[in-house]
C-alpha positions as CSV (number, residue, x, y, z in Angstrom):
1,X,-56.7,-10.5,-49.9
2,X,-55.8,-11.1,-53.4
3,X,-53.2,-8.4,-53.5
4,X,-51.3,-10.1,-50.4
5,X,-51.7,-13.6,-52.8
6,X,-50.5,-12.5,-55.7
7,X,-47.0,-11.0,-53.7
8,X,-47.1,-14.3,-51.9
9,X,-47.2,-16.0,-55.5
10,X,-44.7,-13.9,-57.1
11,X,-42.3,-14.2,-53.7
12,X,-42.6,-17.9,-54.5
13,X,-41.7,-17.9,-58.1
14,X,-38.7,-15.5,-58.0
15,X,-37.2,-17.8,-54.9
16,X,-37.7,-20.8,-57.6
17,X,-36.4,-19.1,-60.6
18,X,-33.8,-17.6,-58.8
19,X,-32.3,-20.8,-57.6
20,X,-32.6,-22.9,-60.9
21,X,-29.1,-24.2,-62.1
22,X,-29.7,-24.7,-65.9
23,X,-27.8,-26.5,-68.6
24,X,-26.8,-24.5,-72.1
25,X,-26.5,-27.2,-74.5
26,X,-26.7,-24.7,-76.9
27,X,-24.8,-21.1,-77.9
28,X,-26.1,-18.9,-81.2
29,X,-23.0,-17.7,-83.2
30,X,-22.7,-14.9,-86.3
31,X,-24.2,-16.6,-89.1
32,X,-22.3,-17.3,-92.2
33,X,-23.6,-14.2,-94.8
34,X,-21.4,-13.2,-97.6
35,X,-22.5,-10.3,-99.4
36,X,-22.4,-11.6,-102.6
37,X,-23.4,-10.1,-106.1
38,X,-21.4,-11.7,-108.9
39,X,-19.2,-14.8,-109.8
40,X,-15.4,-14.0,-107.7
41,X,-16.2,-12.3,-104.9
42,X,-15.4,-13.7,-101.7
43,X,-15.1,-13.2,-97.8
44,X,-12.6,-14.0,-95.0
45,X,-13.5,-13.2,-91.8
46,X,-12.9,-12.9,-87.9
47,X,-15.0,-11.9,-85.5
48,X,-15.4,-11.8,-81.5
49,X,-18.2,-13.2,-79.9
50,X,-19.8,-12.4,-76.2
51,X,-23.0,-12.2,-74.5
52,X,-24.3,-11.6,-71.3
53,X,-25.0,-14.8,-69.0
54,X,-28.5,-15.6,-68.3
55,X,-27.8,-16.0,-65.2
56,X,-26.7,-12.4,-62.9
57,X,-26.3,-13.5,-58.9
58,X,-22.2,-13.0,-59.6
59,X,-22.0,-11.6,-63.0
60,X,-18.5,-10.1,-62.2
61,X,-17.3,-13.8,-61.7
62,X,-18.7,-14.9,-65.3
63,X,-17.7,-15.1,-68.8
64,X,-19.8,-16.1,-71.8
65,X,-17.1,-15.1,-75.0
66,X,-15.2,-16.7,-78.2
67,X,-14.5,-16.3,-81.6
68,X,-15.9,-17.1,-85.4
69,X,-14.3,-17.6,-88.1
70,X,-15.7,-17.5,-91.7
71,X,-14.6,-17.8,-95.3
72,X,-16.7,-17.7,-98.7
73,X,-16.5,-17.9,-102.1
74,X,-18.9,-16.8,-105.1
75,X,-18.2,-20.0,-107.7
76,X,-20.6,-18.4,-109.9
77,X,-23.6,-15.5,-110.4
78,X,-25.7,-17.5,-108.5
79,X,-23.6,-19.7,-106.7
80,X,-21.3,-19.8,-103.1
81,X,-19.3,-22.1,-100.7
82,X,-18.8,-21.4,-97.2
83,X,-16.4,-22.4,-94.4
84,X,-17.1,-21.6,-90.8
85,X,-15.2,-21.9,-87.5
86,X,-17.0,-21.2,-83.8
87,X,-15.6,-21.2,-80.3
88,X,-16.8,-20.2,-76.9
89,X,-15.9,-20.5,-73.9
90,X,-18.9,-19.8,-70.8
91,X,-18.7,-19.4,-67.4
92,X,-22.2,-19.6,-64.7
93,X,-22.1,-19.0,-61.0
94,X,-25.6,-20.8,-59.4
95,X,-26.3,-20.8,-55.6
96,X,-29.2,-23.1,-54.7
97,X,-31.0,-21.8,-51.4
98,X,-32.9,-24.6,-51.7
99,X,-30.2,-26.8,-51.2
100,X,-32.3,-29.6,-53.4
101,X,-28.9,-30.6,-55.0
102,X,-25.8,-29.3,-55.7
103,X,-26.0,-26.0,-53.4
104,X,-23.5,-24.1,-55.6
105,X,-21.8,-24.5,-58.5
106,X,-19.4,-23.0,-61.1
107,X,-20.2,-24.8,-64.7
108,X,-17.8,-23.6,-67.5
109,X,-18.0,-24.6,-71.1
110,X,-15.9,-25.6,-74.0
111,X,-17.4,-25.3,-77.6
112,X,-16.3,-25.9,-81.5
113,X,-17.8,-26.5,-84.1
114,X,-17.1,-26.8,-88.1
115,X,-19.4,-26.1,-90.6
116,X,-19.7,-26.5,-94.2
117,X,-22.0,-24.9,-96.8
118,X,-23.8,-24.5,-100.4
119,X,-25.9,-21.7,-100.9
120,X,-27.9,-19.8,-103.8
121,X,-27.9,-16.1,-104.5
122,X,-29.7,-13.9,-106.8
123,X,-30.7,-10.2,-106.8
124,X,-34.2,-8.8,-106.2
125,X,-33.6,-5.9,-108.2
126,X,-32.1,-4.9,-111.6
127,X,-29.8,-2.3,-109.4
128,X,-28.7,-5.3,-107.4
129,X,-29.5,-3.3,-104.7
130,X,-31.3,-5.8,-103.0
131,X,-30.0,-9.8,-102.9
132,X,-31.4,-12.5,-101.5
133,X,-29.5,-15.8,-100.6
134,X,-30.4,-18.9,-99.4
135,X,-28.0,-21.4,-97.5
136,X,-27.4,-24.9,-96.4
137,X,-24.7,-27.0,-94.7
138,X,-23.4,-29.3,-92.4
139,X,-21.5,-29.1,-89.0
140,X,-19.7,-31.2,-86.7
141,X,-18.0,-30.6,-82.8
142,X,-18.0,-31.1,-79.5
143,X,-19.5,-29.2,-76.3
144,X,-18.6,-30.1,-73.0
145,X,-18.9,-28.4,-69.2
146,X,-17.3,-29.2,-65.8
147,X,-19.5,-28.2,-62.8
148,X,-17.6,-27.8,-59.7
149,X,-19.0,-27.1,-56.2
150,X,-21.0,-27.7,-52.7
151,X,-23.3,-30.7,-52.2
152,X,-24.3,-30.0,-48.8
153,X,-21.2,-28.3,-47.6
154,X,-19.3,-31.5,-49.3
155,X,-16.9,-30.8,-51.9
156,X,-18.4,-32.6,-55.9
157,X,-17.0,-32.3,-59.3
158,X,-18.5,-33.2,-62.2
159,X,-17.7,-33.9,-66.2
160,X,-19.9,-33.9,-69.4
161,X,-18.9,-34.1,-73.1
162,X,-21.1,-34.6,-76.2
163,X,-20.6,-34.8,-79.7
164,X,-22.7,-32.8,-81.5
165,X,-24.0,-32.7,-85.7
166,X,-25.5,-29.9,-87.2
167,X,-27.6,-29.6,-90.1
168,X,-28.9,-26.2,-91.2
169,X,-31.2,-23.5,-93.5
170,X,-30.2,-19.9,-93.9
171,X,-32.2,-17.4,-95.6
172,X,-31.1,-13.9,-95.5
173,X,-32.1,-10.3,-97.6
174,X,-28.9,-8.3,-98.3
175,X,-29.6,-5.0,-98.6
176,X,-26.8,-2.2,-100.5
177,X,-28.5,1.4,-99.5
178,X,-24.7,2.5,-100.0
179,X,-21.7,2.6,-101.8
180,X,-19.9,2.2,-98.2
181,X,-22.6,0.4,-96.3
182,X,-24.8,-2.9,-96.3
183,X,-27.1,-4.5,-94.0
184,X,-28.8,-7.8,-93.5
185,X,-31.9,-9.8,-91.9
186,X,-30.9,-13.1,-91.3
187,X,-33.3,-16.6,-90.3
188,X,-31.6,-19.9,-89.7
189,X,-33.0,-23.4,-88.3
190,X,-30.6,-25.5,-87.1
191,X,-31.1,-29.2,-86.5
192,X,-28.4,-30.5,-83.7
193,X,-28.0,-34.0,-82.7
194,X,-26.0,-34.6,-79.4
195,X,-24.3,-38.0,-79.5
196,X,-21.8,-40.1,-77.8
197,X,-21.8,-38.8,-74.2
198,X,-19.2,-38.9,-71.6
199,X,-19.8,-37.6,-68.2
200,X,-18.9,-38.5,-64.5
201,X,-22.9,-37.5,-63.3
202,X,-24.7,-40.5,-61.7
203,X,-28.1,-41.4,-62.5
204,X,-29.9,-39.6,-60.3
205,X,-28.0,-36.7,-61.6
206,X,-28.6,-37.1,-64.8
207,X,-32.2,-36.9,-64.5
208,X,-32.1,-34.3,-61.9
209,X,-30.9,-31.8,-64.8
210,X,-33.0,-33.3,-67.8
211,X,-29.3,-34.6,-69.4
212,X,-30.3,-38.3,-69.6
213,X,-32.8,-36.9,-72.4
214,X,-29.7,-35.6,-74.9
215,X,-27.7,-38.3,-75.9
216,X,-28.8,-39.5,-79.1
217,X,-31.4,-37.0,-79.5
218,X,-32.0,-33.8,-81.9
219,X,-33.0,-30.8,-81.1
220,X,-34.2,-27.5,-83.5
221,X,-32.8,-24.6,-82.8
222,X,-34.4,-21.2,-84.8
223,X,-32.3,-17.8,-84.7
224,X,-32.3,-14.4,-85.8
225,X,-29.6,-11.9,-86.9
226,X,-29.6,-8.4,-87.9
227,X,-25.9,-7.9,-89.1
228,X,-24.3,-4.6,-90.5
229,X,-21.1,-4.2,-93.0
230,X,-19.0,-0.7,-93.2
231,X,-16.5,-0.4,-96.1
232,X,-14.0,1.9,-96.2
233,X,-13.7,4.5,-100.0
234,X,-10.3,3.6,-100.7
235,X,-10.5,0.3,-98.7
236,X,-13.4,-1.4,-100.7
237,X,-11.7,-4.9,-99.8
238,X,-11.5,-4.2,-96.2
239,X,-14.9,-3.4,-94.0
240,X,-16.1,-3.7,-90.0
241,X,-18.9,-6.2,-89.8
242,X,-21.0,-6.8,-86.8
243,X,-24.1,-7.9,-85.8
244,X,-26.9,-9.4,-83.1
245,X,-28.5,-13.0,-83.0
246,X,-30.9,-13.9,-81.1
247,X,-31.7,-18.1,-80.4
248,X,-35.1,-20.0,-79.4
249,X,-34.8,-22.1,-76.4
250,X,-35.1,-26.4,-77.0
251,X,-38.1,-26.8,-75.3
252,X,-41.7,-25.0,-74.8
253,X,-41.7,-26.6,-71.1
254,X,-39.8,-26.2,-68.4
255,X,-36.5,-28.2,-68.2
256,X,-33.0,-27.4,-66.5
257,X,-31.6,-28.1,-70.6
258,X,-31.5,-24.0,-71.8
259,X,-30.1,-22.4,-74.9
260,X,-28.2,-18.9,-74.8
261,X,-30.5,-16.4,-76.4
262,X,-28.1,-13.5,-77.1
263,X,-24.8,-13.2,-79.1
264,X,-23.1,-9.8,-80.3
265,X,-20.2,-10.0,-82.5
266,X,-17.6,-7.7,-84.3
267,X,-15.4,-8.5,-86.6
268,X,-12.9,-6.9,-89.6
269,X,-13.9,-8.5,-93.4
270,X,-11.6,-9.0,-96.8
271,X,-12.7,-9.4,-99.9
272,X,-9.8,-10.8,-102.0
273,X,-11.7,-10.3,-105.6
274,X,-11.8,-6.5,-104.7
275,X,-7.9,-6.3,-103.4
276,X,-7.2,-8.0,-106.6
277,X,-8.5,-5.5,-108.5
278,X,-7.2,-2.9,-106.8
């Protein structure tokens, strides 16, 4: 008897998660690490940006992809400046069995968003072998999604935009086991306000998907990164960067307002000070 519950139970659940029609208000990008060991150096980069959509009833019909790009400059030993760029653009496909609202819909997003950064470096070792760095900044953009669909076999389409402020803390360990090679662990907390919404959702709506809550409020977000660098022997200016980041969700409960958890980037890295000096 309490085999035959527990399959009811878990029938149950998998119908509800399956037909939940989330929100991202939120997308993790490549953080902003220069690999920095003396006064000069500096970084210009471009990466490419995807992940895989959260949601996987019609994943050939989704997208979830952008781009980054970054710049840095050691003004000191100790000292940096950074400039960052990010983009993406999502795509979800949701059908709701239960037909509560919206049966079906096709939500795609627009994001950007500028940043601008101090940080502090200093090495952990007299090799400089290991570095650590600490960073700080600010950030402003926009996010915004249309959702298009089925309300009952009736045709709906639907806007949102937000303005969005981001204030930051990076910490990161550089570590140079190689002449040709260097890895990092990477924590940030970002704090995002959302501000200034537009959207075409009635009230009911609104609170239907928790977005009534966002406007005006801030939200922490906490992420991870693990990121890699490959220089080249007679290419020390030029190297492949990638890396993985994962992001915390908003909320501990449950709410139809969810944060991507999973970006993978790759990307091609200059160092000026080094083609200089070639």
């Amino acid at each position: 008897m309490n085999d035959k519950f527990f399959i009811f139970l878990l029938l149950i659940t998998t119908v509800i998660i399956s037909c939940r029609t989330p929100r991202f208000i939120y997308s993790p990008a490549p953080p902003n690490n220069p690999y920095f060991r003396e006064k000069g150096e500096s970084k210009l980069a471009a990466y490419y940006s995807s992940a895989v959509n959260e949601n996987d009833l019609e994943p050939e019909n989704e997208y979830n992809h952008g781009f980054d790009i970054q710049a840095a400059y050691a003004i000191s030993d100790n000292w940096a400046l950074t400039a960052d760029y990010f983009n993406r653009k999502e795509k979800d496909v949701f059908f709701n069995y239960n037909r509560s609202l919206f049966d079906s819909s096709i939500v795609r997003y627009n994001r950007n968003l500028t940043n601008f950064g101090l940080g502090y470096f200093t090495p952990l070792s007299k090799d400089k072998q290991i570095v650590f760095n600490i960073f700080g900044g600010l950030g402003f953009g926009k996010f915004s999604f249309t959702d298009n669909g089925f309300d009952n076999v009736i045709a709906y389409s639907r806007e949102y935009q937000s303005n969005m402020s981001r204030w930051y803390i990076q910490p990161a360990f550089n570590f140079f086991p190689g002449k040709y090679f260097r890895t990092a662990l990477i924590g940030k907390i970002s704090w995002v306000h959302y501000s200034k919404a537009k959207t075409s959702y009635t009230t009911p709506e609104l609170e239907y998907f928790d977005l009534q809550f966002l406007s005006g409020n801030t939200l922490t977000f906490f992420e991870a990164t693990w990121n890699m660098q490959v220089t080249f022997k007679n290419m020390k200016w030029f190297s492949l960067d990638g890396g993985l980041t994962l992001s915390s969700e908003p909320f501990d409960n449950n709410t139809y307002l969810d944060a991507r958890n999973f970006n993978a980037s790759i990307g091609l890295c200059i160092d000026f000070s080094r083609m200089a000096k070639k």
